[in-house]
N, C-alpha and C positions, 0 to 999 in steps of 0.2 A: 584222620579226625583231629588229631593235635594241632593242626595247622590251622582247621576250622575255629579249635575251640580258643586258639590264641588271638581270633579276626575276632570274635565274640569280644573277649575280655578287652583288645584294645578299643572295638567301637565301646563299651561301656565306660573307657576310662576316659574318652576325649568326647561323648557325648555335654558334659554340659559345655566345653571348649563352642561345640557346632550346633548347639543351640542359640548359645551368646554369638556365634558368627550370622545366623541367620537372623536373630533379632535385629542386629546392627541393618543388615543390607534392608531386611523389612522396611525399620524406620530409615532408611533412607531415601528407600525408594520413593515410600507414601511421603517424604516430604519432598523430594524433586517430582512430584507425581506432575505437579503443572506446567514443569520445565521440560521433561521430558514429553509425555500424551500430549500434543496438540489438536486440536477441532479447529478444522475449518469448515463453515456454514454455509447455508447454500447463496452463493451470491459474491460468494468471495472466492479470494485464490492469495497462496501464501509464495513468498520470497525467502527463501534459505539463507541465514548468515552463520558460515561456520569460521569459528573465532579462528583454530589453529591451521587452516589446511587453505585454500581459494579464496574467503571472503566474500564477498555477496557472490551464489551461484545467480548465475543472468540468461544460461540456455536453459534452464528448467523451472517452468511455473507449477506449482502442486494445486492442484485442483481440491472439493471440497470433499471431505471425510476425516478421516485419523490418522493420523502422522505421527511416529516414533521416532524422535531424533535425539541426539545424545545431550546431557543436562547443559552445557559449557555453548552450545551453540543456541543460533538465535528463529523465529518463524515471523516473520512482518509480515499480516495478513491485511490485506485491502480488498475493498470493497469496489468490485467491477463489474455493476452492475450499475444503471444511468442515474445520475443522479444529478443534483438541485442547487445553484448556490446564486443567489442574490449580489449587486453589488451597487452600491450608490456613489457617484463621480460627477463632476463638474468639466465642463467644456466649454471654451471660448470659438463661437463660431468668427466668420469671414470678416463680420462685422462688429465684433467688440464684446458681443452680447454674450454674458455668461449664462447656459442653458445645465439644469439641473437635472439628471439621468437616473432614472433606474433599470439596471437591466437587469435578467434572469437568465443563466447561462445553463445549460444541460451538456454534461461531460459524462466518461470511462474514459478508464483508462485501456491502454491498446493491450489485452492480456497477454500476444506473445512475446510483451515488450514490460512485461512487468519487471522480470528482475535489472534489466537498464535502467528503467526508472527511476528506481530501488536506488540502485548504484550512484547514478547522477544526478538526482533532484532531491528522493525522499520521500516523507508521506505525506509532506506539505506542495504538492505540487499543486494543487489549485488556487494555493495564495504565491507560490512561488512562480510559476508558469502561465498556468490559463486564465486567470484573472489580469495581471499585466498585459499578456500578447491582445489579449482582446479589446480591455483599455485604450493601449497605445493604436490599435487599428483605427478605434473609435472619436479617437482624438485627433489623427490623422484627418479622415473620413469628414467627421463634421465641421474640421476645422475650415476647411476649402466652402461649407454651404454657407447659407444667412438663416439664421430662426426662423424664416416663414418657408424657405426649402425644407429644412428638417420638422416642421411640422404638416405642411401641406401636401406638398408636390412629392420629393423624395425618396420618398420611404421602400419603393420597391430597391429604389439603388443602396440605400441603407443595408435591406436586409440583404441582397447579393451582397454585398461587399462583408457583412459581416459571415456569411458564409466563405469566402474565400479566404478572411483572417483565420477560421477553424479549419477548412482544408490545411493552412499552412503551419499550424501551431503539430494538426496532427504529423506532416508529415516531419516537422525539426523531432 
């Protein structure tokens, strides 16, 4: 029983010690609470960047629910599901004629290829990548018609052709 009664007397003497210790961790946690708990939503999928150890993980995409990772490391979450992006551009056809464009592109990204992405491009890859590759095809493409090709006649070869610039952008 002495032994007991001495575990007694010491927890009462470092009780407020491991009070003040759990307070501290408390407020810390609830303030790293958005660093550490991650949500990913449905529609998305997240990329790991851990500061101290690999750097962007690139074999593993995290899928969407709750994610625990440690405060110091990073979650870039993107959005891989099809989506919309408008662009307006000017083009000089065969014949001199500057022809004013608007296209409407529909892109994702390749999910098991998200943390590459990640790695080499970014989260700007639609101003960085698919907006360009598809431009320059486009420029290409109508540079060789005349204005009354690209309006009249054309168009199914237009749109294979701009299908084949997406096949190519997907597989770079």
């Amino acid at each position: 029983m002495a032994i007991w009664e001495k575990i007694k007397a010491s927890a009462k003497e470092n009780l407020p010690y491991l009070l003040i210790f759990l307070l501290i961790f408390l407020l810390l946690f609830f303030y790293l609470f958005n660093r550490i708990v991650i949500t990913i939503g449905p529609g998305e999928a997240g990329v790991l960047f851990k500061r101290f150890f690999v750097g962007t993980v690139v074999d593993k995409v995290y899928p969407e629910g709750i994610k625990f990772i440690l405060p110091w490391n990073r979650m870039h979450i993107y959005n891989v599901r099809v989506q919309q992006v408008g662009h307006d551009f000017s083009v000089l056809t065969k014949n001199g004629l500057k022809i004013d464009l608007f296209i409407s592109i529909r892109y994702h990204p390749e999910y098991l290829f998200l943390g590459v992405l990640h790695k080499k491009v970014g989260p700007d890859y639609v101003h960085a990548i698919v907006i360009p590759e598809i431009e320059q095809v486009m420029r290409v493409l109508l540079g060789r018609l005349s204005a009354e090709e690209v309006y009249r006649t054309k168009r199914a070869i237009i749109a294979k052709s701009i299908n084949e610039a997406i096949d190519q952008i997907a597989r770079r």
